[in-house]
N, C-alpha and C positions, 0 to 999 in steps of 0.2 A: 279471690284466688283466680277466677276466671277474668280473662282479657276481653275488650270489646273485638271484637272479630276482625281479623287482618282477610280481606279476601274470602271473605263470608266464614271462614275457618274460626273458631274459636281455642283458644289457646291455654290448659291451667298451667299457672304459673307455677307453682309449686313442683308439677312433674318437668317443668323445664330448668327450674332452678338445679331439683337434686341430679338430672341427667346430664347437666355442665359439673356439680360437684363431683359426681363416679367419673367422669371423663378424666377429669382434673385428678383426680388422687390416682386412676392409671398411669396418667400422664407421669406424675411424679414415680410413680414406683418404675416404671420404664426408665426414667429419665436417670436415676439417682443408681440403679442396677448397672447401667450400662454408661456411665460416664467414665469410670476408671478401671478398663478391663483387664485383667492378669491373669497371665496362664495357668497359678495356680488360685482357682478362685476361692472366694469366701464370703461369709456376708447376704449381703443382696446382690449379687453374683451370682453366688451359686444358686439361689433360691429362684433366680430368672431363667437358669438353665437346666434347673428342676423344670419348672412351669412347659421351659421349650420341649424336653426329652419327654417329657408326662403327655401334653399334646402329640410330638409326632409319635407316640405309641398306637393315642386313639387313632390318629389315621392310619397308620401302616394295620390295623385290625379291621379296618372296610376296606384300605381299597389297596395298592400298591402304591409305593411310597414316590413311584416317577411321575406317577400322573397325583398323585396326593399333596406332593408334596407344595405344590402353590397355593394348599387351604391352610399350610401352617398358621400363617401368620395371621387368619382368617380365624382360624382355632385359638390360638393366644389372646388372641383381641376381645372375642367371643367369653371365655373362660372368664379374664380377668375383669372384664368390663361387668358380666353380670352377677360373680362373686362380692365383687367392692358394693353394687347396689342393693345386694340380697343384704349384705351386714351391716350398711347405713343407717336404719331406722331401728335396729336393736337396741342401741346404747340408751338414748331416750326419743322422745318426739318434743315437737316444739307444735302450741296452737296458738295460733293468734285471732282474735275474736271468729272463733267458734273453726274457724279455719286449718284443716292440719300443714303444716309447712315442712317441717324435717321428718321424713318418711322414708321408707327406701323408694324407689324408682319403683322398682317389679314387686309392686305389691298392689298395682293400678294394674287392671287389666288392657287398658290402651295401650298401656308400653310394652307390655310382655306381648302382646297379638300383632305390634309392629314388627317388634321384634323376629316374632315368628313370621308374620308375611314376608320380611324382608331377606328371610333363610330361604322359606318355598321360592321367590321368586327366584334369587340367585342359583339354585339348584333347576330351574329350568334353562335358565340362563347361561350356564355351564353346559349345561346337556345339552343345548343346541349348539353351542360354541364347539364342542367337543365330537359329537355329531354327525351335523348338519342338520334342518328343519328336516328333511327328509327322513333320513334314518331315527331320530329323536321321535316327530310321529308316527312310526312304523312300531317303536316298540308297547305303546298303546294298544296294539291291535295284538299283541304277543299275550296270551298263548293262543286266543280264539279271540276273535273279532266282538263275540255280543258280550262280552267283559268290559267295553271301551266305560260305558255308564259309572259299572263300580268303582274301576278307577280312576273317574275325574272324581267323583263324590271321595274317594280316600285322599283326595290331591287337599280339598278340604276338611278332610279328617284330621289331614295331617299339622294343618295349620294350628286349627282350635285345639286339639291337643297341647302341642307342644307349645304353644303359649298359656293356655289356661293351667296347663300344668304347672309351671312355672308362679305362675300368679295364684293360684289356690295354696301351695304350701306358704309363700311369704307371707299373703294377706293374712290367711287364719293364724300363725305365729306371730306377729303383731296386736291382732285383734284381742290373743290370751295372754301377751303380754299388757297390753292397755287396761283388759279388766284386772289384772295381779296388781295396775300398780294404784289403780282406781281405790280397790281395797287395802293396798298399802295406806293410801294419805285419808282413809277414815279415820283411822283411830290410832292410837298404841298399840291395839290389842289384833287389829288387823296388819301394822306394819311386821307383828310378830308373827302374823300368820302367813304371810305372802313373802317376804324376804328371803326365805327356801326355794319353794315355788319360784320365784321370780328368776334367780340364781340356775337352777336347774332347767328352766325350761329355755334361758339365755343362754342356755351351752347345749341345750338341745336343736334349737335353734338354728346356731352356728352349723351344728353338723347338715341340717334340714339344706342350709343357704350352700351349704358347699358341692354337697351331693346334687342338689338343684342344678349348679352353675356345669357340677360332669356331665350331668345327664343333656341339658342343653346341647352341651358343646358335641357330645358322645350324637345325638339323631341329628343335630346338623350333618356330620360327617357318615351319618347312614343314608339321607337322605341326596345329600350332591354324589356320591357313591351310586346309587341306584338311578342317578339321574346318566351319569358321564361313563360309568363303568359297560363294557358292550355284553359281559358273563348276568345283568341281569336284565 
């Protein structure tokens, strides 16, 4: 599963394979939504202008929708990208000697902590942009100056949170799916016992992944908010 090291980097192949396959089924469900558009829509049409109106809500509930609205598409991306991965590894898993290969993505804790550094960064990033270095590190010192401590340490609060978060629900809904189906393939009498169980907690599941994929997308846009907004 592990690559011999590119640039002293080590690489699992597994968490790169399913991170091209969630890209790829976005890719298509964007692709397939938006290739024949009609004014009056239907289909996977409307279900992508669901997705858009559902996002620019969360934004227009942090910040205002003039300065917001360049996170749209940042929010879309965000949503559907980590929905499709969080529901990848439900249907089944694939091992190959002793190796897991078909897994969800955000059920590794590397990817979900990228994922979140690459939010915290971008929300500094905006905030300076938005700004200036100047004013960005002025509001550091806001409300009193000997606070500066607490909130760099919440700068990576905020990091491990919202990644670990993300990766504690999928991993453990995995892990109780793997033992349900563990017990399924002992016997008759355990396929009888976990094929409920299995069923139920794969629709539990779902909702775990979706809720997951709001909440993501929901403190990305509290967090660029707090960064770019001049009210906090």
């Amino acid at each position: 599963m592990w690559q011999d090291p590119l640039f002293g980097l080590w690489f699992n192949l597994s968490n790169v394979m399913m991170l091209i396959v969630a890209a790829v089924v976005v890719f298509l469900i964007a692709f397939i939504s938006t290739r024949n558009l009609q004014l009056k829509p239907g289909g996977m049409q409307n279900f992508m202008e669901w997705i858009m109106d559902f996002v620019k809500g969360i934004i227009k509930s942090n910040m205002d929708w003039k300065d917001g609205g360049r996170f749209h598409v940042l929010g879309i991306t965000l949503l559907m990208f980590i929905f499709v991965s969080n529901m990848l590894g439900l249907p089944f898993a694939i091992i190959i000697e002793g190796d897991l290969w078909w897994k969800s993505p955000t059920a590794d804790p590397t990817v979900t902590m990228t994922l979140a550094a690459t939010i915290i960064i971008l929300s500094h990033y905006y905030g300076i942009k938005q700004k200036g270095l100047k004013g960005y590190g002025a509001d550091y010192l806001k409300p009193m100056p000997f606070l500066l401590p607490l909130k760099i340490v919440e700068e990576f609060a905020n990091t491990l949170t919202l990644g670990l978060r993300l990766y504690g629900n999928i991993f453990a809904g995995e892990i109780l799916l793997g033992l349900l189906a563990g017990l399924g393939g002992a016997s008759i009498f355990g396929f009888a016992a976990a094929v409920l169980p299995m069923m139920a907690w794969q629709g539990f599941s779902i909702f775990i992944g979706t809720i997951q994929a709001f909440i993501f997308v929901m403190l990305t846009m509290v967090y660029i908010s707090h960064k770019t907004s001049e009210d906090h």
